[in-house]
C-alpha positions as CSV (number, residue, x, y, z in Angstrom):
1,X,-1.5,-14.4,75.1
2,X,-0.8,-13.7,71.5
3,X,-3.4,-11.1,69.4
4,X,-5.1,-13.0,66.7
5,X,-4.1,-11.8,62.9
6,X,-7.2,-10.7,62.8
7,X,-7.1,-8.5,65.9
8,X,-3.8,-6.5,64.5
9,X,-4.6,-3.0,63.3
10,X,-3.0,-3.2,59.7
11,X,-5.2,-6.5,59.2
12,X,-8.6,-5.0,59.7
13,X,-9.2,-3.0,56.8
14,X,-8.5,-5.6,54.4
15,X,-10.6,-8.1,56.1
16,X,-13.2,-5.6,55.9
17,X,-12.8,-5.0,52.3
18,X,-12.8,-8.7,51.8
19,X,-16.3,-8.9,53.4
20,X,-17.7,-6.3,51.6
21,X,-16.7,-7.4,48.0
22,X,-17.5,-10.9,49.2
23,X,-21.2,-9.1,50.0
24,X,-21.0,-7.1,46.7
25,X,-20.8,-10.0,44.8
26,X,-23.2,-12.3,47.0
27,X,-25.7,-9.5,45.9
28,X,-24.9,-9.6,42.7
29,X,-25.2,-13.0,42.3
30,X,-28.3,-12.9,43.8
31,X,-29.7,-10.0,41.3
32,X,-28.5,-12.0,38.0
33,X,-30.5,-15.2,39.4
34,X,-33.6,-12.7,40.3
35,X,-33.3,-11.9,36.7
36,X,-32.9,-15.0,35.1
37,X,-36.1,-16.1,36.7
38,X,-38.0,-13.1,36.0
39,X,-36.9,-13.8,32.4
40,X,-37.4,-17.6,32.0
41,X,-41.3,-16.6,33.7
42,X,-42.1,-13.8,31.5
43,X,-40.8,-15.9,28.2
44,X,-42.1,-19.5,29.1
45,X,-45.5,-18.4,26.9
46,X,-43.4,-18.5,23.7
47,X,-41.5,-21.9,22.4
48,X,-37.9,-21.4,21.6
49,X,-35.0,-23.6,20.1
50,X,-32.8,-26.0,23.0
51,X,-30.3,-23.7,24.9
52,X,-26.9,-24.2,26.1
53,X,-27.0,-23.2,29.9
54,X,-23.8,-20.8,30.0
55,X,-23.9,-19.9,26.2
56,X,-27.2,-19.3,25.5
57,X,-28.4,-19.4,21.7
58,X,-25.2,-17.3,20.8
59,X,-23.4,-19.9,18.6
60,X,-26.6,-20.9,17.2
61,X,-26.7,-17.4,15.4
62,X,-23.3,-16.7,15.7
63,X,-21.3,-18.1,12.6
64,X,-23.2,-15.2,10.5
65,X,-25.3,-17.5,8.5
66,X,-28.8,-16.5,7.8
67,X,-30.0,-19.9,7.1
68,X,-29.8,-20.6,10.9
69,X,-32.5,-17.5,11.2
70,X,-34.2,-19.0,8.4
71,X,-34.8,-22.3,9.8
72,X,-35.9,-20.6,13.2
73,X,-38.5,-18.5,11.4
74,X,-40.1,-21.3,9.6
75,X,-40.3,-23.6,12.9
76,X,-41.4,-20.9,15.3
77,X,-43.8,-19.0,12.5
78,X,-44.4,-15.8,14.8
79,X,-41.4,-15.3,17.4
80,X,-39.0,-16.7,19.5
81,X,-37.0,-16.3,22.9
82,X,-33.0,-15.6,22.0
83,X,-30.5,-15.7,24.7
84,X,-27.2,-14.4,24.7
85,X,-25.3,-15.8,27.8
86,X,-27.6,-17.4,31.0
87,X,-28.8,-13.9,32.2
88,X,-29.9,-11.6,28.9
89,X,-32.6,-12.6,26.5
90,X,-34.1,-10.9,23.5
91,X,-37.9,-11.8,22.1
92,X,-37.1,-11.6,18.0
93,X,-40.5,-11.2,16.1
94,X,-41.1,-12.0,12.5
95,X,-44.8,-11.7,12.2
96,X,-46.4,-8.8,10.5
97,X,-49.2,-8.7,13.0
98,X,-47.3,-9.1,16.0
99,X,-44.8,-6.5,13.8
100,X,-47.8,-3.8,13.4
101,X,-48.7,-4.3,17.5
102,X,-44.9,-3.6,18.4
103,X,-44.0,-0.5,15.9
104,X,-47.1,1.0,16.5
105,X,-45.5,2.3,19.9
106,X,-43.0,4.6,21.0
107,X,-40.8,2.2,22.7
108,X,-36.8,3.8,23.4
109,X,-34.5,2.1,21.4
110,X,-32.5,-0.9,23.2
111,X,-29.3,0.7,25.1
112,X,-26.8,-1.5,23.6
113,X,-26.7,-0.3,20.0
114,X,-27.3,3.2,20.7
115,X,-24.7,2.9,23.2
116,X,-22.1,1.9,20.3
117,X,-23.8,4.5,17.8
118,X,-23.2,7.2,20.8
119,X,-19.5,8.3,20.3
120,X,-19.8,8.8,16.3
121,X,-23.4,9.8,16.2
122,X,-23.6,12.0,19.2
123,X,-27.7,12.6,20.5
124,X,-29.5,12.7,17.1
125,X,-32.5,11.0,15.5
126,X,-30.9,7.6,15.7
127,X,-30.1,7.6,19.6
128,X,-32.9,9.9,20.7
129,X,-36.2,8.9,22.7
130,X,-39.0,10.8,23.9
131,X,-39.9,14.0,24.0
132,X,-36.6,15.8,22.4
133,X,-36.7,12.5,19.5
134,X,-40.3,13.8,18.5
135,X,-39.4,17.6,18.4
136,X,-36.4,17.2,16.6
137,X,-38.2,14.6,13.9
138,X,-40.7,17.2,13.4
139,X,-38.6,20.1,13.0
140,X,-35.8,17.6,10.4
141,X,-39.2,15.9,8.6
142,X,-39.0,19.5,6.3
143,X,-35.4,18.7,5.7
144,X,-36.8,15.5,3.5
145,X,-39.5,17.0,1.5
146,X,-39.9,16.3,-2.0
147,X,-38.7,20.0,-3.2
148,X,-35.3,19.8,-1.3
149,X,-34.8,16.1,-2.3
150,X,-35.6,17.0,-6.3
151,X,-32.1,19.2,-6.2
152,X,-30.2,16.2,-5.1
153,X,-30.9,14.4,-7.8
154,X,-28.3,16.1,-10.2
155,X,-25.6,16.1,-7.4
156,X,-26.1,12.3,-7.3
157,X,-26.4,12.0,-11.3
158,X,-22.8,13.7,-11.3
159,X,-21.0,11.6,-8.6
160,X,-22.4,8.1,-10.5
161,X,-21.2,9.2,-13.6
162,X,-17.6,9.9,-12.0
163,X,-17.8,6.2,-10.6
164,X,-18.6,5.1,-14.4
165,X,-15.7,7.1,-15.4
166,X,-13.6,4.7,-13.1
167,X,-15.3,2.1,-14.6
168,X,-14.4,2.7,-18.2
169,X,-11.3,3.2,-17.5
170,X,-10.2,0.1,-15.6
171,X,-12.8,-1.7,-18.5
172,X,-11.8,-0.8,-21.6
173,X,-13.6,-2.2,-24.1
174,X,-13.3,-5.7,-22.7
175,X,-15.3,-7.7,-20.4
176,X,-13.1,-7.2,-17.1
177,X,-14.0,-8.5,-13.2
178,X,-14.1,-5.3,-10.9
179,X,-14.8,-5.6,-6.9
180,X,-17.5,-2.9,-7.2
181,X,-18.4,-2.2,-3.4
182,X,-15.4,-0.6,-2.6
183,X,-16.3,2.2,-5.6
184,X,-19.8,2.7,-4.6
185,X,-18.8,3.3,-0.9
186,X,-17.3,5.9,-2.2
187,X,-19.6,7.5,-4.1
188,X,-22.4,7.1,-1.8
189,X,-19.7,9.4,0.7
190,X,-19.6,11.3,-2.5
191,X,-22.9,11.9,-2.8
192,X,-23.3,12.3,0.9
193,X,-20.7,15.0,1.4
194,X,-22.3,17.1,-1.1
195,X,-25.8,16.6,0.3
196,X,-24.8,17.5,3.8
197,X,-21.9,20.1,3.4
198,X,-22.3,21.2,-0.8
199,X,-18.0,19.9,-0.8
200,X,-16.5,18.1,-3.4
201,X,-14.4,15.8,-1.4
202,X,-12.6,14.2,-4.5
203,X,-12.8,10.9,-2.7
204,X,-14.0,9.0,-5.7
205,X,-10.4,9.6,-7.0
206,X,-7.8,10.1,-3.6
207,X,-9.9,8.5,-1.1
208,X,-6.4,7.8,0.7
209,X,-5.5,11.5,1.1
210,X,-8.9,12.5,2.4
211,X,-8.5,11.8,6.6
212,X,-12.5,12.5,7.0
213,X,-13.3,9.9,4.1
214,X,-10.5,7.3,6.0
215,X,-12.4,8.4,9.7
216,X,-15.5,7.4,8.2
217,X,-14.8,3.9,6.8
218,X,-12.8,3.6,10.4
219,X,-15.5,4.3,12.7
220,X,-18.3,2.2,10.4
221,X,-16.1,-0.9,11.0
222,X,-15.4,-0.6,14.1
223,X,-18.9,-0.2,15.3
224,X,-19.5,-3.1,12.7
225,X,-17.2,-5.5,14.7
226,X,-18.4,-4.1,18.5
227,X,-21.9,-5.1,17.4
228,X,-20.9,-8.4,16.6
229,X,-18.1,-9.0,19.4
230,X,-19.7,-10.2,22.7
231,X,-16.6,-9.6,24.4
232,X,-17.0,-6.0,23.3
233,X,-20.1,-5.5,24.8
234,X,-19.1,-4.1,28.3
235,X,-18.2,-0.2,28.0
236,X,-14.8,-1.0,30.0
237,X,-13.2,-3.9,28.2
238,X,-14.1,-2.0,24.8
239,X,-12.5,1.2,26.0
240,X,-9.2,0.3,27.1
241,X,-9.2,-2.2,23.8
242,X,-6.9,-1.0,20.5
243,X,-10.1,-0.6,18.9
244,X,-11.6,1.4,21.6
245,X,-8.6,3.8,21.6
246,X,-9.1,3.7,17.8
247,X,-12.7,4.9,18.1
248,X,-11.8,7.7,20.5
249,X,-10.2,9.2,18.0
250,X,-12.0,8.5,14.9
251,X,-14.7,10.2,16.7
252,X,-13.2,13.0,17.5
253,X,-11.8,13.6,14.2
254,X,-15.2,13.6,13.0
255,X,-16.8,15.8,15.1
256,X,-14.3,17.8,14.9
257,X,-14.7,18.4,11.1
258,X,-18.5,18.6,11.5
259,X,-17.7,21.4,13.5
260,X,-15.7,23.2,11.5
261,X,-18.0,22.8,8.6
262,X,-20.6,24.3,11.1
263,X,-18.8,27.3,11.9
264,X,-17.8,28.1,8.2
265,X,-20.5,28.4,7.1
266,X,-22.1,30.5,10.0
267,X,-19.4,32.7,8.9
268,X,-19.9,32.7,5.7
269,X,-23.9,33.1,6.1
270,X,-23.1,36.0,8.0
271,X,-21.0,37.6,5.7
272,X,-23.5,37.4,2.7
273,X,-25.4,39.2,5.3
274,X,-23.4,42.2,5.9
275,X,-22.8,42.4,2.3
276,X,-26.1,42.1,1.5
277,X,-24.7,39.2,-1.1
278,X,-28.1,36.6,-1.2
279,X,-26.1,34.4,-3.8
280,X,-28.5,31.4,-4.3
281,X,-26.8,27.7,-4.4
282,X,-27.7,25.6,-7.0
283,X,-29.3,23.3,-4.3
284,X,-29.9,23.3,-0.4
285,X,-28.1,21.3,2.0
286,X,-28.3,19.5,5.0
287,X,-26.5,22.3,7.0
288,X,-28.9,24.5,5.4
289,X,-31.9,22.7,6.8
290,X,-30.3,22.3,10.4
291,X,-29.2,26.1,10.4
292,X,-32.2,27.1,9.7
293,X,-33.7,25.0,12.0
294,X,-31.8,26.3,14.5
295,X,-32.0,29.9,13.8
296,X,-36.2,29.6,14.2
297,X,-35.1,26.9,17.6
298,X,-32.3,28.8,19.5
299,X,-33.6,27.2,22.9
300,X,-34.4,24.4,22.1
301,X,-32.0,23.3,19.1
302,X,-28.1,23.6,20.3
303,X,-25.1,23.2,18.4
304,X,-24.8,19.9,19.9
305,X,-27.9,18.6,18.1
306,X,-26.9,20.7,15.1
307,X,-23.6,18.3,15.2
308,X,-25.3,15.0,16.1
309,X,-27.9,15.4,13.1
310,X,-25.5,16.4,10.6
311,X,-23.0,13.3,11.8
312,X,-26.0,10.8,11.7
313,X,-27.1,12.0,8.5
314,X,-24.2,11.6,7.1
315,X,-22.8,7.6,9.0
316,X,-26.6,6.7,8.8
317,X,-26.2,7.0,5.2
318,X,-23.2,5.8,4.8
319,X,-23.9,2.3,6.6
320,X,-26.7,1.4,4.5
321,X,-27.0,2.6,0.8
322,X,-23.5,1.0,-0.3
323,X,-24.9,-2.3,0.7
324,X,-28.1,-1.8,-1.0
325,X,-26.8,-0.7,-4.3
326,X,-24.3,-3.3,-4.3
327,X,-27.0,-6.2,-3.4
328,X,-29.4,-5.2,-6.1
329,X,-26.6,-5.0,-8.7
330,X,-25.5,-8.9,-6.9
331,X,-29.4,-9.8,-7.5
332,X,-29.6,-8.3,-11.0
333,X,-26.1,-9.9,-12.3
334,X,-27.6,-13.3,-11.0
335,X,-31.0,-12.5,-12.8
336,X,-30.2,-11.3,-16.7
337,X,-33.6,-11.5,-17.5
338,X,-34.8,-9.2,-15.1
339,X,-31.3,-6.9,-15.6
340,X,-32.3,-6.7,-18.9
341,X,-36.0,-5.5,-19.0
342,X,-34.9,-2.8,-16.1
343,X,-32.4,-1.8,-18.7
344,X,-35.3,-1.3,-21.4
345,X,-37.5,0.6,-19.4
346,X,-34.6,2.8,-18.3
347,X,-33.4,3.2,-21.9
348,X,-37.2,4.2,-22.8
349,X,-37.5,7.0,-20.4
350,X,-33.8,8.4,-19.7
351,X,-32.4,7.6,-23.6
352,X,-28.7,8.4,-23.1
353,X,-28.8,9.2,-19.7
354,X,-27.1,12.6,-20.5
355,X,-29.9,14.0,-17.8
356,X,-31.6,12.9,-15.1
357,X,-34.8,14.6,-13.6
358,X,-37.0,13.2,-10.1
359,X,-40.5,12.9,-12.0
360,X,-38.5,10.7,-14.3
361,X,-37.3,8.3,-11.4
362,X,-41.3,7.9,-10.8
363,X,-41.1,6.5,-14.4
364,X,-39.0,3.2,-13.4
365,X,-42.0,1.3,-12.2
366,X,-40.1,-2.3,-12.7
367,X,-36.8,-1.1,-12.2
368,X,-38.6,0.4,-8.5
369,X,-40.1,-3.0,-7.9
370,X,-36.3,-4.6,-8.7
371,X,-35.0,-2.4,-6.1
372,X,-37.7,-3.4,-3.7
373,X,-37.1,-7.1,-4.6
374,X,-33.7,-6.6,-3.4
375,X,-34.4,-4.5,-0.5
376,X,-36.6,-7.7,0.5
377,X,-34.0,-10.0,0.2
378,X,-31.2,-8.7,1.5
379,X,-32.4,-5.5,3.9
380,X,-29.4,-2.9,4.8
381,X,-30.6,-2.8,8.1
382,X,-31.7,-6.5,8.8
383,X,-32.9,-5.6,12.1
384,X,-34.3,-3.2,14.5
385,X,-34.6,-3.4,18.2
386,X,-36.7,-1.8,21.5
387,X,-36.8,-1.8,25.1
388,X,-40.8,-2.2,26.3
389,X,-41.6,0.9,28.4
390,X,-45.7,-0.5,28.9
391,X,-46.4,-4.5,29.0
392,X,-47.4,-5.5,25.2
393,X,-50.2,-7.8,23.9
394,X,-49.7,-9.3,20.3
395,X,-52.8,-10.2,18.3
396,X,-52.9,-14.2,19.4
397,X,-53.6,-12.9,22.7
398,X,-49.5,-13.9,24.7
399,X,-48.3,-10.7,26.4
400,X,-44.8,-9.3,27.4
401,X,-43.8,-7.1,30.5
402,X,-42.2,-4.1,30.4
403,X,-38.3,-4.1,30.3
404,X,-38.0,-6.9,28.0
405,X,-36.2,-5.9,24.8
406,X,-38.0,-7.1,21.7
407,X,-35.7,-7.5,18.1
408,X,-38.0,-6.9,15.1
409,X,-35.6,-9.3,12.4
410,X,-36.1,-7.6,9.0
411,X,-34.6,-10.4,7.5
412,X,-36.7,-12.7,8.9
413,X,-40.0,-11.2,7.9
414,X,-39.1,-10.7,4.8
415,X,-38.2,-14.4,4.5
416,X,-40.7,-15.7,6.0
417,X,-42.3,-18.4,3.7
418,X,-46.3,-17.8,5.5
419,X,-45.9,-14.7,4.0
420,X,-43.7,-15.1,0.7
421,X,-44.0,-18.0,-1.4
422,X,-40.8,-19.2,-2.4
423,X,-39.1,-16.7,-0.1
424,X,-35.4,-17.1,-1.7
425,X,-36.3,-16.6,-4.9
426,X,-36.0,-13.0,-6.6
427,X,-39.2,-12.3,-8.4
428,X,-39.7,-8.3,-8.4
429,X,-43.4,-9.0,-9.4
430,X,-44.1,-9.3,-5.8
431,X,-44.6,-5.7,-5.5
432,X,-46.9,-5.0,-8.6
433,X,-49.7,-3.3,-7.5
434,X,-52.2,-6.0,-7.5
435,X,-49.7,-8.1,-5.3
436,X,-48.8,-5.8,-2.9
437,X,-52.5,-4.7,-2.4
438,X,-53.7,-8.4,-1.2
439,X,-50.3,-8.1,1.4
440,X,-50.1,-7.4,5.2
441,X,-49.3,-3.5,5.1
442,X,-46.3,-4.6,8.1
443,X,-45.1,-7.5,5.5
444,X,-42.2,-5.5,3.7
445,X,-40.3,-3.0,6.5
446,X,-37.4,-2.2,4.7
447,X,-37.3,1.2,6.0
448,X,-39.1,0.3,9.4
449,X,-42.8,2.2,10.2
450,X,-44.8,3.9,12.6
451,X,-43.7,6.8,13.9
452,X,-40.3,5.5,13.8
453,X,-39.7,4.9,10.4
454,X,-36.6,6.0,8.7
455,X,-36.5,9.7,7.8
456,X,-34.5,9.7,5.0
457,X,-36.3,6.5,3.1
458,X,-37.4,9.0,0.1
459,X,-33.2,10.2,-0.4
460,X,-32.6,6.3,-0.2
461,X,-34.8,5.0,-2.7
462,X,-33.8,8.0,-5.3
463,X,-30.1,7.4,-4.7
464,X,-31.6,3.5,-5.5
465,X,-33.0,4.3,-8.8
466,X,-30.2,6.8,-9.7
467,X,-27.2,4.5,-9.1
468,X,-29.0,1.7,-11.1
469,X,-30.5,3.5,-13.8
470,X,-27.3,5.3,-15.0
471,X,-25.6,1.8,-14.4
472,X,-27.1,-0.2,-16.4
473,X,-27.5,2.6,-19.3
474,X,-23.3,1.8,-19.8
475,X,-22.7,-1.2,-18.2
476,X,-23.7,-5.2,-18.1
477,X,-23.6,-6.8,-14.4
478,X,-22.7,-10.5,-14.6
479,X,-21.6,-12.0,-11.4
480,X,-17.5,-13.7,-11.2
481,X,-18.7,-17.7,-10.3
482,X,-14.8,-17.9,-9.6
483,X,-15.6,-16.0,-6.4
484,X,-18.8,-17.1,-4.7
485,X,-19.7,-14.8,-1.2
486,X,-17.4,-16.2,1.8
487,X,-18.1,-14.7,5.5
488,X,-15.0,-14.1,7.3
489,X,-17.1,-13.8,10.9
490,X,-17.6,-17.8,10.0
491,X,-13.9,-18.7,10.0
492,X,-13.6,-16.5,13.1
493,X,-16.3,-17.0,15.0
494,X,-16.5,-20.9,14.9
495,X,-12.8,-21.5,15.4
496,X,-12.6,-24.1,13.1
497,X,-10.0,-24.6,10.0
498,X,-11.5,-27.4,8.5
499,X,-13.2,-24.9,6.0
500,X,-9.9,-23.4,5.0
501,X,-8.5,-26.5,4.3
502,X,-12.0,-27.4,2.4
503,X,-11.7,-23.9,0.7
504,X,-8.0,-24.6,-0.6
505,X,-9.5,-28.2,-2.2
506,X,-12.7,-25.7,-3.5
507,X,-10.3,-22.7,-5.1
508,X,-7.3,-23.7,-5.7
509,X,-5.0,-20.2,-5.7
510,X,-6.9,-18.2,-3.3
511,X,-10.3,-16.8,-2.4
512,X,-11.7,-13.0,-1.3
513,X,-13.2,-13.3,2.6
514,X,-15.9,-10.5,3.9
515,X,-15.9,-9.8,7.1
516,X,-19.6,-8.6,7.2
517,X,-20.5,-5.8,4.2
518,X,-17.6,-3.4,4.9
519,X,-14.4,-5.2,4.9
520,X,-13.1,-7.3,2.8
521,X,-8.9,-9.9,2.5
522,X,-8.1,-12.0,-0.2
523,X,-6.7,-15.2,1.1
524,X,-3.9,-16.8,-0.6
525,X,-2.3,-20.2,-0.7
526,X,-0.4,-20.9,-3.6
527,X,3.4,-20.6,-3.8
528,X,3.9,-18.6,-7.1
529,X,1.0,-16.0,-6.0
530,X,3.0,-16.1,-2.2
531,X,6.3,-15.3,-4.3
532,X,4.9,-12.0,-6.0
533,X,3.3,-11.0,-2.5
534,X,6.8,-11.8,-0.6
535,X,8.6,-10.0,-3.8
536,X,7.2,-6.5,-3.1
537,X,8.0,-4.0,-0.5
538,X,4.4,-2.8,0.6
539,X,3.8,-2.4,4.4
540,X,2.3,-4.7,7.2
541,X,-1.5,-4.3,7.2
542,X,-1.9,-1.5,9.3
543,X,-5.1,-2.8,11.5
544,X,-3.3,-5.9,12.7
545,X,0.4,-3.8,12.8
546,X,-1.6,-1.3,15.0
547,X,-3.2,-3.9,17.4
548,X,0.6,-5.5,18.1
549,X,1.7,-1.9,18.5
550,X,-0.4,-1.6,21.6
551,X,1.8,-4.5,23.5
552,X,5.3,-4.7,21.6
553,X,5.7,-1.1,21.0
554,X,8.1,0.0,17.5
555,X,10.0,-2.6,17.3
556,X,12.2,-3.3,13.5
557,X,11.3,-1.5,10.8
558,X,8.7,-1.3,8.1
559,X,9.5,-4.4,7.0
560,X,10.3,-6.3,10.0
């Protein structure tokens, strides 16, 4: 009689590899459903907005508009379940009370974002939890006292007034439309590069011959469009993606500079050693603080956290303050009124602006409550998130278990209309003293709190008042109503060309799109300005030549 298929020797083993990855999945199936049961149970408490089954509330909050978070915080006025996909949830909170309860812990930080963080940043402040997060806060904290931060003043003075110099120039004496952003990105690296390694980078004038300025604004986008790509999420599909590949090597570019910096100046501290050569700087660095750090921690401080603090110092930084000088300068152009009596009080206390000195900066009381105005309405970091280690209980008496991962939205407490009246509008007297002593302490988080608030909120808020001060001593912000803010992420995201087609009707020639703070296209539709593109002999854009590279190889030349 003949042997079954099944019976034959070659046949076995893949039948039993079919059974167990038919078992493997089975199991996993079952896990997910586990889990979206455990979540739907431990959220049913808390109202949220309808859900798709599959999708989740992704495309509710996924065309980039903060509107959509603005009309969830005034329906649900404390918090609200978010699901992204049928089988992960997030509980966003909005509610200074229930914002006190949840910062007052030590939570770790979610795993997804320090998970994209992890490859640029390496194990520092940002990504740490625990026991080695509090000893390295408390032995950094001394890195941001007031007598270290007072000598960076002047080094920030200087790399302002070289962007002002650009200014003038391009100017003249004529009222001329400049696209600021990209000239305060790099002067905050400016500024950034001489606080952490005492180099002048000359970025502010070659940015394009600098590879470690180019890695930086490389691996900032790229971790800016991971956060915001779902399909990006998973470790694998991101890591054999262009992007991935991209990141590999940004990142090892940049630590590899860090570490070279590192070394140097080992060498060159040990040398004034041996020479018995004490030269004072004019001001101490970051790599001063760490080294010294390190020399007092050899145990317990390695060269790998030297590395990781120096490299989150120095992205941290550069994530966040080019966005918040070039929103308050946005809310100031829109507001002449207050733009001007900033520029009074500056003028009173600075006159020309020829120097600059940190009691000074404690001077700006309006101009500080204009930058806090700001910082309200547009926060750099718009939200923070945290995975519960201990069940939670909020003020009203509901109650989460541990594991779920609660998103404290910046934005939306600080647009919250039960706590601001007229939340949209910008009116700096907010945060007169009066004001801001009859307000919930949690109510304004620009910075975070708790024992995890931002380290370095005392170098922000003086590169704030530095920036604007000298600014506005030379210069009149009015904003361009030819070009009003358009999101790329909302073209992308939704799919739709209807609002290309409504744009071309809107602006006739051609309009800028952002995709998020970092990167920015100008989008063109009109034959004669098509003509002087076509007419010229510059190369393909290089992020979207470099992503058809991956599949068709070299193919043509440069101008193929």
């Amino acid at each position: 009689m003949e042997s079954s298929w099944l019976e034959t020797r070659w046949a076995r083993p893949f039948y039993l590899a079919f059974v167990f990855c038919l078992a493997l999945g089975l199991l996993q199936a079952i896990k997910l459903y586990l889990r979206r049961q455990r979540l739907l149970r431990d959220l049913r408490p808390f109202p949220a907005p309808p859900t798709h089954w599959f999708y989740g509330h992704q495309k509710l909050l996924q065309d980039g508009k903060m509107e959509k978070l603005e009309e969830l915080v005034e329906k649900y006025p404390c918090a609200f379940p978010c699901w992204v996909g049928p089988f992960q949830a997030f509980f966003y909170i909005y509610d200074p009370d229930y914002a006190k309860t949840f910062l007052s812990r030590t939570d770790p930080k979610s795993k997804y974002p320090c998970k994209v963080w992890l490859p640029c940043l390496g194990k520092g402040l940002v990504s740490l939890d625990g026991p080695k997060w509090f000893q390295h806060r408390c032995l950094l904290t001394p890195g941001y006292s007031v007598n270290i931060l007072k000598s960076y003043v002047e080094v920030m003075a200087h790399s302002v007034n070289m962007m002002l110099g650009k200014w003038e120039k391009i100017c003249g004496t004529q009222d001329t439309i400049v696209e600021v952003f990209e000239h305060i990105n790099l002067m905050a690296l400016d500024i950034l590069m001489k606080c952490a390694f005492n180099r002048e980078t000359n970025c502010q004038i070659n940015s394009h011959c600098d590879l470690y300025v180019k890695s930086t604004f490389e691996a900032s986008k790229i971790i800016f469009y991971r956060l915001y790509s779902f399909l990006r999420h998973h470790n694998i599909l991101f890591n054999f993606s262009p992007e991935g590949h991209c990141l590999q090597e940004t990142s090892q570019m940049l630590h590899q500079h860090t570490e070279k910096a590192i070394q140097d100046r080992k060498k060159a501290l040990e040398e004034e050693k041996r020479q018995d050569n004490t030269q004072k700087r004019k001001h101490q660095d970051f790599l001063d603080v760490v080294l010294s750090v390190q020399a007092e921690n050899r145990d317990s401080f390695s060269d790998t956290d030297l590395r990781s603090e120096v490299n989150t110092f120095l992205l941290a930084g550069q994530d966040t303050m080019p966005g918040g000088i070039s929103w308050l300068l946005y809310h100031l152009a829109l507001n002449p009124e207050h733009q001007e009596r900033c520029r009074e009080e500056i003028r009173s206390i600075l006159g020309d602006g020829s120097s600059i000195t940190w009691d000074q900066l404690d001077e700006m009381s309006y101009t500080t409550m204009c930058i806090k105005e700001s910082l309200r309405l547009a926060p750099p970091v718009p939200s923070i998130s945290r995975e519960l280690s201990k069940p939670i209980t909020f003020p009203d008496g509901l109650s989460l278990p541990a594991g779920i991962t609660v998103v404290l939205s910046i934005w939306g407490l600080h647009h919250n209309p039960a706590i601001w009246e007229k939340p949209k509008v910008f009116d700096p007297l907010r945060f007169s003293q009066e004001n801001s002593d009859q307000r919930h302490s949690h109510s304004f988080l620009p910075f975070s709190a708790g024992p995890r608030n931002c380290v370095g909120q005392h170098f922000a808020m003086a590169e704030l008042k530095v920036a604007i001060a000298l600014i506005l001593l030379r210069f009149k912000v009015t904003p361009d109503p030819t070009r009003p803010l358009v999101f790329l992420s909302q073209i992308q995201q939704t799919g739709s060309l209807d609002k290309v087609v409504s744009w071309a009707h809107q602006f006739p020639y051609a309009h800028p799109l952002w995709y998020g703070q970092f990167v920015g296209f100008l989008n063109i539709y009109e034959p004669d300005y098509a003509k002087a593109v076509y007419s010229r002999g510059d190369p393909k854009a290089l992020d979207f030549y470099d992503f058809l590279l991956q599949w068709t190889g070299q193919v043509g030349g440069e101008g193929s």
